[in-house]
C-alpha positions in Angstrom: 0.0 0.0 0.0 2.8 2.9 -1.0 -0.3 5.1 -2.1 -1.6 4.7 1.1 1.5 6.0 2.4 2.1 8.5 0.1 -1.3 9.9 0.7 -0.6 10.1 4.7 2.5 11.9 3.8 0.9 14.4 1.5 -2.0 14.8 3.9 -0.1 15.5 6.9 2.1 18.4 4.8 -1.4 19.7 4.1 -1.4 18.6 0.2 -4.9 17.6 0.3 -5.8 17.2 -3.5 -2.4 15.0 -4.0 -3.1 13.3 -1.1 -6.8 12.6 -2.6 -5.7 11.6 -5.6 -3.2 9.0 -4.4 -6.0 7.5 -2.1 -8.3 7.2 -5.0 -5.2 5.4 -7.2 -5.3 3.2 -4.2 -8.6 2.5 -4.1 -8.8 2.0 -8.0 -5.8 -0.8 -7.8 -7.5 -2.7 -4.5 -11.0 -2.6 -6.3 -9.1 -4.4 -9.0 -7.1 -7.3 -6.6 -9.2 -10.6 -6.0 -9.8 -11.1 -1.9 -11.5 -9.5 0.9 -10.4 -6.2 1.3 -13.0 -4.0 3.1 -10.9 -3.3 5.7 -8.2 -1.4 3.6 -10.7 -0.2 1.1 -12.9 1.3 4.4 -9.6 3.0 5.2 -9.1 4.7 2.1 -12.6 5.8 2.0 -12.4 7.2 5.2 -9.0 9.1 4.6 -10.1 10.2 0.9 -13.2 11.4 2.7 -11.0 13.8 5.0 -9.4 15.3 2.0 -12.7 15.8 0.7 -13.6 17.8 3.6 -10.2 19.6 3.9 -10.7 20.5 0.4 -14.2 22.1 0.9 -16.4 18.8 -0.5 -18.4 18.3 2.1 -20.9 16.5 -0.1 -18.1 14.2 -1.5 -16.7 13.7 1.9 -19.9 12.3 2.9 -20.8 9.1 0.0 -17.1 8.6 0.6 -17.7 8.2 4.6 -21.0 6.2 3.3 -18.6 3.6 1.1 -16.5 3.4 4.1 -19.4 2.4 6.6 -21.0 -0.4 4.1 -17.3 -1.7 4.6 -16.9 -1.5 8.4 -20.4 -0.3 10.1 -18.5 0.3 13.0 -15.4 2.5 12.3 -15.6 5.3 14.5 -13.5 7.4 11.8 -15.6 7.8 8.9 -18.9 8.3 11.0 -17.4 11.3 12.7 -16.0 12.4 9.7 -19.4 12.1 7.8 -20.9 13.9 11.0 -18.2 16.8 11.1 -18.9 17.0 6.9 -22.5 16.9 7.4 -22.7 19.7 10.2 -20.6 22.0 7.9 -23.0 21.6 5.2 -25.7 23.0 7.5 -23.8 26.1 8.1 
């Protein structure tokens, strides 16, 4: 998973677009491997879904916290970020 880790990197230096688009090159090339991956692919979501929202895509941060919960229904990450993208979109 380098484009995982090349998104983190570019996230955390507050490159959110890069970051986005390596996490949706990683999501693209998992989609595409045989095998049960909706842990990593609920991961992806969830940090794509971040760059969303730093980005000012609120709506795209949320149906990518949405692909991330039909994964995991549980991760705690992607339902607070789809809360904290949902509660900006009220503003």
């Amino acid at each position: 998973m380098e484009l995982k880790k090349m998104g983190n990197n570019l996230y955390r230096a507050g490159q959110y677009g890069n970051a986005l688009e390596c996490y949706s090159a990683a999501i693209t090339l998992l989609k595409r491997e045989c095998g049960n991956h909706a842990a990593s692919l609920s991961i992806l979501y969830s940090n794509r879904a971040i760059c969303y929202y730093k980005s000012g895509s609120c709506r795209a941060s949320v149906e990518d916290c949405d692909c991330a919960l039909d994964l995991q229904p549980h991760s705690f990450k992607p339902l607070l970020r789809k809360a904290t993208a949902l509660e900006a979109m009220e503003k």
